[in-house]
C-alpha positions as CSV (number, residue, x, y, z in Angstrom):
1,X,96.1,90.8,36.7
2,X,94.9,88.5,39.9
3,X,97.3,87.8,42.4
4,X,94.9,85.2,44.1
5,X,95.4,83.1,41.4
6,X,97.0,79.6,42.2
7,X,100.3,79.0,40.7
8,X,101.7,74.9,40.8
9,X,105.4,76.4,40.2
10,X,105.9,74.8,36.8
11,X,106.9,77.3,34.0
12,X,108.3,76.2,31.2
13,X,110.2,78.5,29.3
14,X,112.0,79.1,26.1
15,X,115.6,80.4,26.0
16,X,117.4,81.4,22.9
17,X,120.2,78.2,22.2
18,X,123.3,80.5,23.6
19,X,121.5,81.7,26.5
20,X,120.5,78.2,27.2
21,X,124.1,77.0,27.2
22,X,125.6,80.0,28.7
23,X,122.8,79.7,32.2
24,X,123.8,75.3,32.0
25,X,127.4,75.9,32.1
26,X,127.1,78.7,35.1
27,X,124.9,76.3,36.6
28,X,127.3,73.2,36.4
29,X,130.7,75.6,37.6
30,X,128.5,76.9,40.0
31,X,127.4,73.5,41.8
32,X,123.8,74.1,40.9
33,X,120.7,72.6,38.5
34,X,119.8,75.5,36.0
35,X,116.4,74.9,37.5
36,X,118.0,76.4,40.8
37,X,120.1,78.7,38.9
38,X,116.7,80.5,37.0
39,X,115.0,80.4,40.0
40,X,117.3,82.6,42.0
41,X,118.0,84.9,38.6
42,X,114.4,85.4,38.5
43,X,114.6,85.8,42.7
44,X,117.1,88.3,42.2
45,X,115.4,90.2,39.5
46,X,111.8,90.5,41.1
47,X,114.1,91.8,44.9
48,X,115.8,94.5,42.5
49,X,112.1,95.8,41.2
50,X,110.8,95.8,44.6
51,X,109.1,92.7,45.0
52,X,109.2,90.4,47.9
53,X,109.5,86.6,48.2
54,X,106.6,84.6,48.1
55,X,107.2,81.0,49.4
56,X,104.3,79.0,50.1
């Protein structure tokens, strides 16, 4: 797979209905958007395989 491929930051994805609601409602007791809320799950998930953050 490249890695020099440019990436816009738009991913749509499709959750299963309960997951969907379960990651909203975290999101709204948790003061967040679920687009911030994903973002940091996936975050979190990439530092715990060993990947760093890549904010351009």
């Amino acid at each position: 797979m490249k890695s020099e491929v440019a990436y816009k930051g738009t991913l749509n994805v499709r959750l299963g209905e309960g997951t969907h609601r379960r990651a909203a409602i975290y999101a709204l007791t948790h003061n967040q958007s679920l687009n911030s809320f994903i973002d940091f799950a996936v975050q979190e998930k990439l530092a715990a395989y060993g990947k760093t953050e890549d904010k351009t």
